[in-house]
C-alpha positions as CSV (number, residue, x, y, z in Angstrom):
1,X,0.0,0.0,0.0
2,X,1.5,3.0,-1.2
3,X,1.1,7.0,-0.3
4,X,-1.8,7.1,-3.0
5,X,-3.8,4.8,-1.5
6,X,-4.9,5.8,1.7
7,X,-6.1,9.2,2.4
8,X,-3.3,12.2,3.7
9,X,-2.4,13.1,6.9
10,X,-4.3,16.0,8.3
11,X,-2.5,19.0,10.5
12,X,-4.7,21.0,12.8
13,X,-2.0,23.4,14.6
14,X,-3.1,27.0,14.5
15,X,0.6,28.4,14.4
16,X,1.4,28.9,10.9
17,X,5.4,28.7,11.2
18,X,5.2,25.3,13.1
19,X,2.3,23.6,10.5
20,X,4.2,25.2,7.2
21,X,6.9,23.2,9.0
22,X,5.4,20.3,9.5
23,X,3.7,20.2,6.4
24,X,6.8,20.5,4.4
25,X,9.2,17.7,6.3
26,X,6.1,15.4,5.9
27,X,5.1,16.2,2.4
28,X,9.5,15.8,1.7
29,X,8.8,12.2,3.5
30,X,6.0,11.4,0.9
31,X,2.8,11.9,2.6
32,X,0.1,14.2,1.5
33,X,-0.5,16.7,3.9
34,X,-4.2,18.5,4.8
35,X,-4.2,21.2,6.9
36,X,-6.3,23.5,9.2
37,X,-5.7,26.0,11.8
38,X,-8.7,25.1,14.1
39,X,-11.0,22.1,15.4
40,X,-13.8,23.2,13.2
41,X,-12.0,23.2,10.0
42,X,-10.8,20.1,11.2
43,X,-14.0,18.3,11.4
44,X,-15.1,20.1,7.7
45,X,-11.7,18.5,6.2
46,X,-12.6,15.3,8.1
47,X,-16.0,15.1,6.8
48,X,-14.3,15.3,2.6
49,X,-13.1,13.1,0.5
50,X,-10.5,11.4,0.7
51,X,-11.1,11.3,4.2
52,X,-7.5,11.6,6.0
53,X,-5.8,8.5,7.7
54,X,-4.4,10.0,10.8
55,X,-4.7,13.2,12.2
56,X,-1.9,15.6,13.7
57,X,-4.0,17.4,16.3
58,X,-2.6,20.2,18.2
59,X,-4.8,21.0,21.5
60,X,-4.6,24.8,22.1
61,X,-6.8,25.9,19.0
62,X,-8.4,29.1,18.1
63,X,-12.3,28.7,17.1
64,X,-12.7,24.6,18.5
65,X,-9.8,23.1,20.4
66,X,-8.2,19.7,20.5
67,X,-10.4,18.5,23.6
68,X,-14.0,19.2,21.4
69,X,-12.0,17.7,18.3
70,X,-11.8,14.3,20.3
71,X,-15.2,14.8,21.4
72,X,-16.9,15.6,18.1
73,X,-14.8,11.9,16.7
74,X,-15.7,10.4,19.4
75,X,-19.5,10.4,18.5
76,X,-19.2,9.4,14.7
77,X,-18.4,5.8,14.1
78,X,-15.9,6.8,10.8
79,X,-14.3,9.3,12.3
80,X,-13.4,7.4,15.9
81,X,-11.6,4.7,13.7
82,X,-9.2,7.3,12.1
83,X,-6.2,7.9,14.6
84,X,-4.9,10.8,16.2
85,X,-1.5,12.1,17.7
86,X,-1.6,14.7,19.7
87,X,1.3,17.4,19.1
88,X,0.8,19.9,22.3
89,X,3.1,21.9,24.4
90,X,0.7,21.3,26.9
91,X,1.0,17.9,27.4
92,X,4.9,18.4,28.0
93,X,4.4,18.7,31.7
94,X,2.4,15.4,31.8
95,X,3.2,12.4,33.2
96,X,3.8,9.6,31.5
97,X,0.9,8.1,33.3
98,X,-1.5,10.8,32.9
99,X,-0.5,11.0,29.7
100,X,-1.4,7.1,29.3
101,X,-4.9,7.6,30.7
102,X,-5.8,10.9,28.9
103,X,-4.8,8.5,25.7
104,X,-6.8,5.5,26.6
105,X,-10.0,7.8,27.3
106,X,-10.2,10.1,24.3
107,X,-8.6,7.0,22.2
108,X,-5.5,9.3,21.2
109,X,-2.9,6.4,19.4
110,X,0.2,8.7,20.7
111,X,1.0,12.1,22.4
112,X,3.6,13.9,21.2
113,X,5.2,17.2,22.9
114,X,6.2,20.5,21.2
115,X,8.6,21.2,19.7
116,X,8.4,17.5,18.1
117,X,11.4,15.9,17.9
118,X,10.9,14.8,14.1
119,X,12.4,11.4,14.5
120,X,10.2,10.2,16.6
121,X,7.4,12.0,14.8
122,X,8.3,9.6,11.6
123,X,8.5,6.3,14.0
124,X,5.1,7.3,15.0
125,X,3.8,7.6,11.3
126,X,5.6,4.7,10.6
127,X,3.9,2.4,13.8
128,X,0.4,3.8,12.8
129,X,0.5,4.0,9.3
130,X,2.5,0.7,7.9
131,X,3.8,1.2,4.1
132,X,1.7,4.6,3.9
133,X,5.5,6.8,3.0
134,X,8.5,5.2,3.1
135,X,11.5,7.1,5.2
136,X,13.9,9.0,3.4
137,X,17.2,8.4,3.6
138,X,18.8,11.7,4.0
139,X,15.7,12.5,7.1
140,X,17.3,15.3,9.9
141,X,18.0,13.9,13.6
C-alpha cells in the first residue's frame, strides 16, 4: 500500500510557522498533507473526500480546540476509527501516566510534545501508518 492509496495526513496546529513546518518535512517524507488551523476546520476536512488516515492534532486551537475535536470523533463511528497524535506543548508537563490515561480515554494512538522531535514524529507515522511513506534516507535527527 502506497502514499496514494490511503487518504493524507491532516494538521490541525493554529501556528502557521510550526504547521508550514510540519507540512513541508512530511510532504518531503512522501505523505500528502491536509491542513487546518482550528478544530472546526478540522472536522469540515474530516467530513471530505479522501477522508484523512491520521490526524496531527494540536490542542490549544483558536475557534474549537483539541479536547472538542476528540469529542466531536468520538461520537461518529468513521471518524473514531481514524487515529490521532496529539502534538501539544501542553502535554509536555504530563506524566507519562497521565498522559497514558488521557490516551486510553479520548482513544489518542500517541502524544507527542512541542517542539516535536521529528524522528520520533516519523516512528510514530511509521507504527500507525504501515507502508503509507517510506522514510527518506537523507531525514534530519
Amino acid at each position: 500500500m502506497g502514499p496514494a492509496d490511503t487518504g493524507p495526513l491532516l494538521i490541525v496546529e493554529d501556528d502557521l510557522d510550526i504547521r508550514e513546518a510540519l507540512q513541508g518535512y512530511l510532504e518531503l517524507q512522501g505523505y500528502r498533507v491536509l491542513v487546518a488551523d482550528h478544530g472546526r476546520e478540522a472536522l469540515a476536512l474530516l467530513s471530505g473526500t479522501p477522508r484523512p488516515s491520521l490526524i496531527l492534532l494540536d490542542m490549544g486551537l483558536p475557534v474549537m480546540d483539541g479536547h472538542r475535536v476528540l469529542t466531536a470523533r468520538r461520537s461518529d463511528a468513521a471518524l473514531a476509527k481514524v487515529p490521532v497524535v496529539i502534538l501539544s506543548a501542553e502535554t509536555a508537563e504530563m506524566s507519562p501516566r497521565d498522559r497514558a490515561v488521557y490516551a486510553a480515554s479520548q482513544g489518542v494512538s500517541a502524544i507527542l510534545s512541542k517542539p516535536v522531535d521529528p524522528r520520533q514524529l516519523l516512528e510514530t507515522l511509521q507504527r500507525l501508518l504501515p507502508g503509507q511513506a517510506a522514510p527518506q534516507a537523507d531525514a534530519p535527527a
